[in-house]
C-alpha positions, 0 to 999 in steps of 0.5 A: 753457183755456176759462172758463165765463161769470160767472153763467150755469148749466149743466145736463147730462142723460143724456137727455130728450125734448128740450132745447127741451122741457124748456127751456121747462118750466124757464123759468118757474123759471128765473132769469137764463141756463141752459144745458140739455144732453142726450146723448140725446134721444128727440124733438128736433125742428128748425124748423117741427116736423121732427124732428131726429136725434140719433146718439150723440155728437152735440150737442143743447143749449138756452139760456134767456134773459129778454131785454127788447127787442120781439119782432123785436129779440129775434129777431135773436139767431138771428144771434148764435147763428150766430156763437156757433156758429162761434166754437166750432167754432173754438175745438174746431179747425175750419178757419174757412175751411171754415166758413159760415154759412146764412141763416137758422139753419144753419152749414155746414161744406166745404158741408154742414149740419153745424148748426142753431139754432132760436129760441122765445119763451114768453109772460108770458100777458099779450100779451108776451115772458117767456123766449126759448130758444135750441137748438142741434144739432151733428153732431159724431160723425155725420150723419144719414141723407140719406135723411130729408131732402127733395129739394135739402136741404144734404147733411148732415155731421159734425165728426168725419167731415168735419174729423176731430175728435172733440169731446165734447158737455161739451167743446163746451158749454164753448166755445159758452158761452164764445162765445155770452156774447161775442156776446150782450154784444156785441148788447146794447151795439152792436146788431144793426149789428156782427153783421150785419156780422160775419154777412155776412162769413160768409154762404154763397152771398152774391152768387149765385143761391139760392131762396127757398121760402115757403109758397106760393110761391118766389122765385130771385134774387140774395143780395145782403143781409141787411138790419137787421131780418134779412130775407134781400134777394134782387135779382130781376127785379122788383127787390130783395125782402125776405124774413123767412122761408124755406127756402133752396136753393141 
């Protein structure tokens, strides 16, 4: 049985426009952590603004945090979200053998995408950090239209489809809690070391050939690393190149 983590909210709402929205217009307000979850949303949204689809039944929740560290430590909480995410998958009773993680915020499940995370920090208005949001988006039910995704994107998939397991959103808000308060206790006593180890451990296509694209540019080698300040370390022919952000293809 699942015990909710000592002093951390939840909130749960038939829907809204998004749960990274109205985390952001609860952070100011908010004290310690929060968990927000919507059963529907009507404009979720993923990284770089794109949309993010939502079938009935499917996961969409977000985690408000007041984190202290610089920026670029904050950020790496991108990974402790990404084994939050496994664990609870987990937990619900999916095959860790059949799970990975994709750098730099999916999970896959025999493959597919069967989960995103996306970070945003709000400001103090004052130049720092104020409030740090975490969203997570889990196809448990079904998987989008693989149609509405770009050419070479990972297939999407389900939880239900895929591993036939029927999980309900509150079910599995329980557990990602659960699991997240673990990880995050961990990054705060130990750093980012022990996750990026325990990432890499898990990591798709870790030692083969994948793509990186930037903006204006695309970069093919080896994935032979995430390094400490979380970059993806490709071996190319030109030698060893980090990279801090990208879309990655495989």
């Amino acid at each position: 049985m699942t015990t909710w983590p000592e002093g951390v909210g939840r909130r749960i709402l038939p829907v809204t426009d998004s749960t990274m929205a109205e985390a952001a217009r609860r952070a100011p307000d908010t004290v310690g952590t929060e968990w927000i979850l919507a059963l529907d949303q009507t404009a979720g949204r993923g990284r770089r603004g794109r949309p993010w689809s939502m079938p009935p039944g499917n996961f969409a929740a977000s985690l408000i945090l007041h984190p202290s560290e610089p920026p670029q430590v904050v950020a790496l909480r991108s990974f402790v979200a990404a084994l939050a995410l496994r664990d609870a998958l987990i937990a619900v009773g999916a095959d860790p053998a059949a799970l990975s993680l994709k750098w730099p915020n999916d999970v896959l499940l025999e493959g597919g995408k069967l989960a995103g995370i996306l970070l945003e920090s709000l400001g103090d208005g004052r130049g720092g950090l104020a409030h740090l949001v975490i969203g997570f988006g889990v196809n448990l039910a079904a998987a989008p239209d693989a149609a509405q995704l770009e050419p070479s994107a990972v297939r999407p998939v389900s939880l239900a489809e895929t591993a036939d397991l029927v999980v309900a959103p509150e079910a599995f808000l329980d557990a990602l809690a659960t699991a997240y308060a673990a990880h995050e206790a961990r990054f705060t006593t130990y750093g980012f070391g022990p996750i990026r180890t325990a990432w890499l451990a898990q990591a798709a296509r870790l030692g083969e050939v994948i793509t990186a694209r930037l903006p204006n540019d695309s970069v093919t080698g080896t994935f032979c690393d995430v390094d400490m300040e979380g970059n993806l370390v490709l071996e190319t022919a030109k030698g060893r190149r980090p990279i801090a952000a990208a879309d990655i293809f495989f």
